[in-house]
TIVO-2410 file (N, C-alpha, C; in nm, 3 decimals):
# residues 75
REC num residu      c1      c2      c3 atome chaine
REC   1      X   0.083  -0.120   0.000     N      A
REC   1      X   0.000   0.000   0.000    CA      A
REC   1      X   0.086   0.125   0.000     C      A
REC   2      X   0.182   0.164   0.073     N      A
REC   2      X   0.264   0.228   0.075    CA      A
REC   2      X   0.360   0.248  -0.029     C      A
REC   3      X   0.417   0.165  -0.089     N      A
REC   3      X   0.512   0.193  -0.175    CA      A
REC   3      X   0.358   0.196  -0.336     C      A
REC   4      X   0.266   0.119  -0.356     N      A
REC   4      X   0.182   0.189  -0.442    CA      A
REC   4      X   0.173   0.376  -0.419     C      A
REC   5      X   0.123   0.419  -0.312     N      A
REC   5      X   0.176   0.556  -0.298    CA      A
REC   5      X   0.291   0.634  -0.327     C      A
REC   6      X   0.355   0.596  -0.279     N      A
REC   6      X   0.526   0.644  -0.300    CA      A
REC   6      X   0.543   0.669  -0.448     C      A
REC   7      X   0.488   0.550  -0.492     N      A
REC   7      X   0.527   0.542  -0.662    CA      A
REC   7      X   0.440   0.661  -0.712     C      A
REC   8      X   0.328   0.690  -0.682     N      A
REC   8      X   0.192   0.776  -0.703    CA      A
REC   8      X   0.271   0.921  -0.720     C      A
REC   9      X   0.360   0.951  -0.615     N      A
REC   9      X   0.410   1.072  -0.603    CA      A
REC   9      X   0.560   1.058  -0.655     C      A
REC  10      X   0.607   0.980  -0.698     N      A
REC  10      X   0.734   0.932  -0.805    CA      A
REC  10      X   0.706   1.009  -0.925     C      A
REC  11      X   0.561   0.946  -1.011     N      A
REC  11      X   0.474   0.942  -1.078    CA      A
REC  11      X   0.489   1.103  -1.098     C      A
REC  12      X   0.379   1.109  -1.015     N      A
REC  12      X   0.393   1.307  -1.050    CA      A
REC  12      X   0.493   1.383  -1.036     C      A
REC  13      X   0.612   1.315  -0.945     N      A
REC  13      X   0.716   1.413  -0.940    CA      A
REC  13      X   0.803   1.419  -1.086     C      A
REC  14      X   0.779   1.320  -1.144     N      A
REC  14      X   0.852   1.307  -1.308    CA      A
REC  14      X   0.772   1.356  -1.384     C      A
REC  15      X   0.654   1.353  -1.398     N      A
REC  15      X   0.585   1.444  -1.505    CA      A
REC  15      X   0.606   1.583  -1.456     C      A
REC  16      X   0.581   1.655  -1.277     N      A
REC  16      X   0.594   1.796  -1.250    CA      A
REC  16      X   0.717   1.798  -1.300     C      A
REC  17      X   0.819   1.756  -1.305     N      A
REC  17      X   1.005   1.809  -1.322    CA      A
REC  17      X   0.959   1.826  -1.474     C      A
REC  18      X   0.892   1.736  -1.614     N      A
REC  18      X   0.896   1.779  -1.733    CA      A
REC  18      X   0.847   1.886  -1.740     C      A
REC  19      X   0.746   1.903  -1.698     N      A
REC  19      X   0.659   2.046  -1.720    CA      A
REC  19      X   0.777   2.179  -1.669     C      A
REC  20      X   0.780   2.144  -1.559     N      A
REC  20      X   0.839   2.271  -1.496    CA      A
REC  20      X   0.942   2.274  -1.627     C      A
REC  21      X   1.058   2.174  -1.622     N      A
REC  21      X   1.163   2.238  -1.741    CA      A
REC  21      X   1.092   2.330  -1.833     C      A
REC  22      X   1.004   2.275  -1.893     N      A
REC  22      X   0.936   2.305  -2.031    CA      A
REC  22      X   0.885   2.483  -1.976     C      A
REC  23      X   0.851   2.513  -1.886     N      A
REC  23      X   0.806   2.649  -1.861    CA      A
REC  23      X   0.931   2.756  -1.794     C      A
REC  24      X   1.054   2.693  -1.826     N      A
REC  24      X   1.157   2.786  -1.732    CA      A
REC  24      X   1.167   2.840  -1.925     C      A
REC  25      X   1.224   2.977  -1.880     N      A
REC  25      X   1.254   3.097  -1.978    CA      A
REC  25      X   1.359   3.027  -2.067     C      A
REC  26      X   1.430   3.046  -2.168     N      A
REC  26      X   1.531   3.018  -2.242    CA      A
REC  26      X   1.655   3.131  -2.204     C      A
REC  27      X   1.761   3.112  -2.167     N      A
REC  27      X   1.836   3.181  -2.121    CA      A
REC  27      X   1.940   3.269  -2.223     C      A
REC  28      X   1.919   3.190  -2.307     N      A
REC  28      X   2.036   3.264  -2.411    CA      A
REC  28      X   2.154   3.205  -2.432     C      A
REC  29      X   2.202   3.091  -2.378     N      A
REC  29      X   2.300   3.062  -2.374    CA      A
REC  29      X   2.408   2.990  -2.464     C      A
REC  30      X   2.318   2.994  -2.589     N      A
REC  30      X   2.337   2.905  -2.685    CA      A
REC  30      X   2.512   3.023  -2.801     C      A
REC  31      X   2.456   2.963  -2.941     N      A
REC  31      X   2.523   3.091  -2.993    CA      A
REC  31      X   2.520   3.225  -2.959     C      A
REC  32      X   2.436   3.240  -2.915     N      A
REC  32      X   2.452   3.404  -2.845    CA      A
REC  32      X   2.522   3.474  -2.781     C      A
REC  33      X   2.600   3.380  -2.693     N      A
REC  33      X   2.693   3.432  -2.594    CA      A
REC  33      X   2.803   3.496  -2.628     C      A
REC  34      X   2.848   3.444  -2.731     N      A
REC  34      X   2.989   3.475  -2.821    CA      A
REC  34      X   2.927   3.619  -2.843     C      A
REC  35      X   2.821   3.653  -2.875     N      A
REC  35      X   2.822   3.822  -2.919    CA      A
REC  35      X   2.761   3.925  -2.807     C      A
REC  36      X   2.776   3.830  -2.698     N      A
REC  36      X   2.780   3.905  -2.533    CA      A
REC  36      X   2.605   3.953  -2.519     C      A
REC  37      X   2.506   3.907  -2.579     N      A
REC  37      X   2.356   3.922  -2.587    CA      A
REC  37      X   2.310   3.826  -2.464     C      A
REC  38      X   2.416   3.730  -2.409     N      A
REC  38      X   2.412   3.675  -2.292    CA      A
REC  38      X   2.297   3.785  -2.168     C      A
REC  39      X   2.372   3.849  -2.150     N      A
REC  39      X   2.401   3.956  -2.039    CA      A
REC  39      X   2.238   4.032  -2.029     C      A
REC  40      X   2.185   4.071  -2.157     N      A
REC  40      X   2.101   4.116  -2.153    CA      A
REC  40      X   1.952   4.032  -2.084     C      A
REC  41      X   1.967   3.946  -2.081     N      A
REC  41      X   1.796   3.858  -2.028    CA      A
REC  41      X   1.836   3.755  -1.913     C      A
REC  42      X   1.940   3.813  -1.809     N      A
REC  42      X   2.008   3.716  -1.703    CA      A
REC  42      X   1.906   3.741  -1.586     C      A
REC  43      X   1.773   3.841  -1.567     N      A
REC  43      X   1.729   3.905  -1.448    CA      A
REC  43      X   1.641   3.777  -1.421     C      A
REC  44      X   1.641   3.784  -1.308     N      A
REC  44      X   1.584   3.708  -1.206    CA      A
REC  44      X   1.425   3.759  -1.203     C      A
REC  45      X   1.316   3.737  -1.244     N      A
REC  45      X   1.157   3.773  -1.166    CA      A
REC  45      X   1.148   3.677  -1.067     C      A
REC  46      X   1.086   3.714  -1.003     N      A
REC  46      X   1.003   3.633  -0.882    CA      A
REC  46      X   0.942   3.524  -0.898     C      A
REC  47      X   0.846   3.539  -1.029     N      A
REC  47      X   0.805   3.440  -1.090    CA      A
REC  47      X   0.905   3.323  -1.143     C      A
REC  48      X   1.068   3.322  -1.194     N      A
REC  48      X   1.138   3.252  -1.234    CA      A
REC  48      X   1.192   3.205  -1.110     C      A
REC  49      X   1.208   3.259  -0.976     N      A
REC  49      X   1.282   3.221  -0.843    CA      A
REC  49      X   1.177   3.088  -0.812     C      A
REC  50      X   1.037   3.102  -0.808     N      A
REC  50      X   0.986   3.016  -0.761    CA      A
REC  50      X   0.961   2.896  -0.839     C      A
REC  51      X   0.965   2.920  -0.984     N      A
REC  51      X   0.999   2.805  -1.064    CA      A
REC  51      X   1.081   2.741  -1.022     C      A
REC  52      X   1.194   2.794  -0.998     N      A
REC  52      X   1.295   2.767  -0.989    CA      A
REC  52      X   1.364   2.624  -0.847     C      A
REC  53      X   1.266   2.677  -0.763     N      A
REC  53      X   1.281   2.650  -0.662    CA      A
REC  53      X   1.167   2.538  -0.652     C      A
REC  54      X   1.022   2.545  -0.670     N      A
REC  54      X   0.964   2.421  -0.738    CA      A
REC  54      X   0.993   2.312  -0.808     C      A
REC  55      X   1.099   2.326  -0.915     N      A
REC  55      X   1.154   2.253  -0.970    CA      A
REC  55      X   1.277   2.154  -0.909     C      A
REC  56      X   1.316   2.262  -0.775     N      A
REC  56      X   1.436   2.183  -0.746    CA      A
REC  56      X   1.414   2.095  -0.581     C      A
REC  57      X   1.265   2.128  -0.577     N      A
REC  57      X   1.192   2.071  -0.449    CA      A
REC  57      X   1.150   1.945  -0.541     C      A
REC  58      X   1.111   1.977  -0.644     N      A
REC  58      X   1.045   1.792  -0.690    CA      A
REC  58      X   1.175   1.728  -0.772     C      A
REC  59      X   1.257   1.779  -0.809     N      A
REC  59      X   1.401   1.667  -0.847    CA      A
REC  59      X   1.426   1.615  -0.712     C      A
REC  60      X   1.481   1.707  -0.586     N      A
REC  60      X   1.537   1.631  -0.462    CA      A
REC  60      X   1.391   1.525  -0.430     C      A
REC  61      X   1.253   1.565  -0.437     N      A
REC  61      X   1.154   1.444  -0.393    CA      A
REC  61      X   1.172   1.315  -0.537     C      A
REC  62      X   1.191   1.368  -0.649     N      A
REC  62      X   1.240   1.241  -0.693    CA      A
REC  62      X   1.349   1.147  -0.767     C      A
REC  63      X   1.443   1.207  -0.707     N      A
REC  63      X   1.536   1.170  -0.622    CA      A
REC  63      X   1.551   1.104  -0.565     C      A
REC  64      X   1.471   1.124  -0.416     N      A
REC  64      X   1.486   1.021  -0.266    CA      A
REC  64      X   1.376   0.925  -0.286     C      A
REC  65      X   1.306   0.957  -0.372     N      A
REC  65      X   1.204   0.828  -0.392    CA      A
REC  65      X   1.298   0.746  -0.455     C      A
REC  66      X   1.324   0.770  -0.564     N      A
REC  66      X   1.410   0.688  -0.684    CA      A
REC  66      X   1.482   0.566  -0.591     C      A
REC  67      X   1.577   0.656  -0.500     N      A
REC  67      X   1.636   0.615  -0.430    CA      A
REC  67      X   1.550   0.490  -0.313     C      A
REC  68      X   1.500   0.542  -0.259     N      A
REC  68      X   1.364   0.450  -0.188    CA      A
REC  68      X   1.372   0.294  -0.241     C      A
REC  69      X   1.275   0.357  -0.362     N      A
REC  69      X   1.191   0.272  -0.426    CA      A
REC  69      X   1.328   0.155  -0.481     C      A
REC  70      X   1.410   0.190  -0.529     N      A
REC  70      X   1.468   0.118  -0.614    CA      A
REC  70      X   1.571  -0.012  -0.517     C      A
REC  71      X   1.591   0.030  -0.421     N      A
REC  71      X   1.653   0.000  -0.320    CA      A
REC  71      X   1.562  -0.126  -0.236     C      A
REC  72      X   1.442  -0.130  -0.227     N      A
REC  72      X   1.346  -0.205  -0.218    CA      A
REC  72      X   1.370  -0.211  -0.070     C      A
REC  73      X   1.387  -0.045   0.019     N      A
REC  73      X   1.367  -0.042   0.199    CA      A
REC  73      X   1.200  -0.052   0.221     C      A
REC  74      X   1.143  -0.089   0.150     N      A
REC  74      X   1.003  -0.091   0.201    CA      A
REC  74      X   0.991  -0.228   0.219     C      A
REC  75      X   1.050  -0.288   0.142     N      A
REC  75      X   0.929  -0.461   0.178    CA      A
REC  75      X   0.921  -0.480   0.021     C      A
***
């Protein structure tokens, strides 16, 4: 019963981590940099901090599931 759960929130924590990538800004970092256009779109919104930080709350949750689950400490 438990590890059916666990997996439940495995589950969403791998689809939330695609999404979230998919909605973080494009940074520029590609060919651009070489002509220093870098610099211009580096600002931080509020809105990108908490992405940001959403995103890196459900990698560490799946993560320690991964870890969990795969390890087979449940039973």
């Amino acid at each position: 019963m438990l590890v059916n759960i666990l997996t439940g929130v495995w589950v969403f924590s791998a689809i939330g981590i695609v999404v979230l990538v998919l909605l973080h800004s494009p940074k520029g970092d590609g060919l651009g940099s070489l002509g220093g256009q870098a610099q211009l779109f580096t600002s931080n919104k509020s809105a990108e901090v908490t992405l940001n930080r959403v995103t890196w709350t459900l990698t560490i949750l799946f993560m320690g599931l991964t870890t969990v689950l795969s390890a087979g400490w449940l039973g």
